[in-house]
C-alpha positions as CSV (number, residue, x, y, z in Angstrom):
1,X,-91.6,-53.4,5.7
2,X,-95.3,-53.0,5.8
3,X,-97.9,-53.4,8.7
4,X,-99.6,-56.6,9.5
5,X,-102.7,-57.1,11.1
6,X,-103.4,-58.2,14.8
7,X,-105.1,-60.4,17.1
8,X,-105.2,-59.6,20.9
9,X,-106.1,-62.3,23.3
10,X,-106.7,-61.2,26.8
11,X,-106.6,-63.7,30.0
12,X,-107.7,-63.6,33.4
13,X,-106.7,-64.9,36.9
14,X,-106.8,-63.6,40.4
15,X,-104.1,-61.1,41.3
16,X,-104.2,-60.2,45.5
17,X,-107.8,-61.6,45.7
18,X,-109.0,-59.3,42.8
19,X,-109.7,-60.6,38.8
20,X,-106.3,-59.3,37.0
21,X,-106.0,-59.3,33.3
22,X,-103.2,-59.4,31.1
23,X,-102.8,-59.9,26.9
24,X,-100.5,-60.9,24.4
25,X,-100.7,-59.5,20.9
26,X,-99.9,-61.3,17.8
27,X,-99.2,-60.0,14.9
28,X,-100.0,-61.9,11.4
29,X,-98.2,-63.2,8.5
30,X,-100.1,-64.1,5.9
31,X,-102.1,-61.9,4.7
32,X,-105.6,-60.4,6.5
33,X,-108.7,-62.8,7.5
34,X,-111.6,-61.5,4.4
35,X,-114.7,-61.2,7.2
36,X,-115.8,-61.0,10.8
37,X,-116.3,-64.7,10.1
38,X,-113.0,-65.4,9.2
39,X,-111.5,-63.7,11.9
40,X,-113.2,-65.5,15.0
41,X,-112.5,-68.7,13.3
42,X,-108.7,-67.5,13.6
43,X,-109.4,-66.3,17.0
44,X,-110.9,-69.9,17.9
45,X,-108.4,-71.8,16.6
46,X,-105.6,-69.4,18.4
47,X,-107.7,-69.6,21.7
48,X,-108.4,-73.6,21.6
49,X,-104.8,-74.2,21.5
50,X,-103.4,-71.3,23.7
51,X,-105.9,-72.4,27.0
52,X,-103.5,-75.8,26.5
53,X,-100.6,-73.7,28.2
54,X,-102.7,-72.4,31.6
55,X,-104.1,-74.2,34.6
56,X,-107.6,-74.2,35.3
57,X,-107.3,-71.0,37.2
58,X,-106.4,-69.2,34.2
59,X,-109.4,-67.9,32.0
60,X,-109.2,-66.4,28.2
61,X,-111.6,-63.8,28.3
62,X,-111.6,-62.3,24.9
63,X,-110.5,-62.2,21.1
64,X,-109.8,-58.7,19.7
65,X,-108.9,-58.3,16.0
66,X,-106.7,-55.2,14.2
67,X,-106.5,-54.5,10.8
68,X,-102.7,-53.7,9.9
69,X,-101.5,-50.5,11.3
70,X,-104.4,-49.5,13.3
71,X,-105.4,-50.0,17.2
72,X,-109.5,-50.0,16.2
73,X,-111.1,-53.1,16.5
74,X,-112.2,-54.8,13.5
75,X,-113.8,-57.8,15.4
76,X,-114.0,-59.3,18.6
77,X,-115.3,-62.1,20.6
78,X,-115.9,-62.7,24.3
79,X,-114.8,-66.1,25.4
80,X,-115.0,-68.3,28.8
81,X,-112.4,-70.6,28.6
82,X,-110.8,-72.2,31.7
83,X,-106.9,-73.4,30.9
84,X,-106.8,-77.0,30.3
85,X,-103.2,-77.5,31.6
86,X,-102.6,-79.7,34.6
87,X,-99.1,-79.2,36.2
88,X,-99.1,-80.9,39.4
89,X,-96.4,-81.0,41.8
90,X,-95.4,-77.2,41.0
91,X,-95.6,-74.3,43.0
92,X,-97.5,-71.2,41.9
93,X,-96.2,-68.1,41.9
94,X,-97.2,-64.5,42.9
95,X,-99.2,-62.7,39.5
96,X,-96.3,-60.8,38.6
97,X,-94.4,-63.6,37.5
98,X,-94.4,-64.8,34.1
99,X,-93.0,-66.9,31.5
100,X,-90.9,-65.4,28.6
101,X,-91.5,-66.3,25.1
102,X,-88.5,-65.4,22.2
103,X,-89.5,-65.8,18.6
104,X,-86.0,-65.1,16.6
105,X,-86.2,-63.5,13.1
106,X,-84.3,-63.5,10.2
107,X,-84.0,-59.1,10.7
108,X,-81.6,-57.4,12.2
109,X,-81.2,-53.7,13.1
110,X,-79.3,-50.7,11.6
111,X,-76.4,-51.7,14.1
112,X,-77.0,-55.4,12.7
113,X,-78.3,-56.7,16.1
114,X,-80.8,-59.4,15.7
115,X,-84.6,-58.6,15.9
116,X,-86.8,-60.8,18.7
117,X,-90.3,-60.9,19.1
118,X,-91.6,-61.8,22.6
119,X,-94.6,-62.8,24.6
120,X,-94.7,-63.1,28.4
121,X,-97.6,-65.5,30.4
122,X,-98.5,-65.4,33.6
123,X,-100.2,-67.9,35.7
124,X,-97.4,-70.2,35.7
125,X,-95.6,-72.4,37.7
126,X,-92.4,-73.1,38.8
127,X,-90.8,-76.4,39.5
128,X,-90.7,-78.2,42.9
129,X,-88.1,-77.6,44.5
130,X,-86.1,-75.1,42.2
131,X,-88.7,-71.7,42.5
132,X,-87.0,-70.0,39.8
133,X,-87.5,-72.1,36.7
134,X,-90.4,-72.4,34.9
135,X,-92.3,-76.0,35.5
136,X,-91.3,-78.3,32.6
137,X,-95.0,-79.7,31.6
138,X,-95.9,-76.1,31.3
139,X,-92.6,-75.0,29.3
140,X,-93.4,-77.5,26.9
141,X,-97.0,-76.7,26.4
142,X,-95.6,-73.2,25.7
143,X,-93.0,-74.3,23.4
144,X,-96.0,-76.6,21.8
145,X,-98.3,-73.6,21.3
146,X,-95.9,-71.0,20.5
147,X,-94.2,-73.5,17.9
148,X,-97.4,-73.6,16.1
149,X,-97.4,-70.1,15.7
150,X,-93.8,-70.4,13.4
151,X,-95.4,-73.5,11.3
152,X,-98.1,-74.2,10.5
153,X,-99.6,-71.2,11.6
154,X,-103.0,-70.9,12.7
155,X,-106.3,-71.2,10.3
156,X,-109.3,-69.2,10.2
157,X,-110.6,-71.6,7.8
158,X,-109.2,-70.4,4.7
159,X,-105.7,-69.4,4.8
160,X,-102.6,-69.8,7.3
161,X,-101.2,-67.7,9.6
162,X,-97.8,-67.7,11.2
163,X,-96.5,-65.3,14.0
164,X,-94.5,-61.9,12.8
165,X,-93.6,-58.2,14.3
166,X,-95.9,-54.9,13.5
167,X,-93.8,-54.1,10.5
168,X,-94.2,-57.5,8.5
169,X,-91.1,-59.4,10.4
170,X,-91.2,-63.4,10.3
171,X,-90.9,-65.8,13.4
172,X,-88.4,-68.2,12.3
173,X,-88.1,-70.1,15.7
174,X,-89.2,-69.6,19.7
175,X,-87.1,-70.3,22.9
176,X,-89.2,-70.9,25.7
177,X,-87.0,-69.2,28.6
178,X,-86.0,-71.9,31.7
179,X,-85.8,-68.9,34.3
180,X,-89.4,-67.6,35.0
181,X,-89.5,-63.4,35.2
182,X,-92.0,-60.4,36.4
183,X,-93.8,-58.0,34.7
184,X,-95.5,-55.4,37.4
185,X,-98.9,-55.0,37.4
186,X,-99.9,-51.6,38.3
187,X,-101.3,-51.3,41.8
């Protein structure tokens, strides 16, 4: 399968009194946005509806675009955008935990095992009362957002894109995981 292009958003909240940043990378079906133009109206739309899943504490920082198959930017845009999510009566967590994301694929490997794609989020909260699970206002803004990204697909004004692996893979559906997880941040 061939390589898709990229779009990087990057997030930041406060990790041990300090800003702490953190990025999820999402790979394209669909073809590649023509223009600069075209790719920070992909980048808006992506970032409008991704600020949906994170509290107020919870800031997307930036937009970084990739052409297929390569780690140099082709655009970027700095953004200031607080999370528009309101998930009262949940506790917050320490940084390092974080919501898991599973988009399933119609691939499977060599050994016919099947082929996931995943995201993880942090600034999340769990539910009162049960520390472990992800809050369920939040779990369905995820599964709102990242449903989007298996149809329709976000727009950067001229053509559709839906969410895929590096070597052209399709999302076909997302679980939004119930038990909350860690990914360490270095110290």
């Amino acid at each position: 399968m061939a390589a898709t292009p990229s779009v990087k958003i990057t997030k930041s909240f406060t990790w041990r009194g300090q800003p702490r940043h953190f990025s999820n990378r999402y790979h394209l079906i669909g073809g590649t946005p023509a223009d600069t133009s075209h790719w920070i109206t992909l980048m808006d739309a992506i970032t409008a509806a991704e600020k949906a899943i994170y509290p107020s504490t919870c800031t997307i920082i930036a937009g970084t675009a990739y052409a297929a198959g390569s780690d140099v930017p082709v655009a970027s845009k700095t953004y200031s955008l607080a999370g528009t999510g309101v998930f009262s009566g949940g506790v917050i967590p320490p940084g390092e935990v974080a919501a898991l994301v599973r988009f399933a694929t119609a691939a499977r490997t060599a050994k016919n095992h099947p082929v996931y794609l995943f995201n993880y989020y942090h600034a999340v909260f769990s539910g009162a009362g049960t520390p472990d699970t992800l809050m369920p206002a939040q779990k369905s803004a995820m599964a709102t957002y990242a449903g989007t990204w298996v149809t329709p697909g976000f727009s950067d004004g001229t053509s559709s894109y839906t969410r895929g692996g590096p070597n052209g893979v399709s999302a076909t559906g997302v679980v939004i995981a119930d038990n909350l997880t860690h990914r360490d941040f270095p110290h």
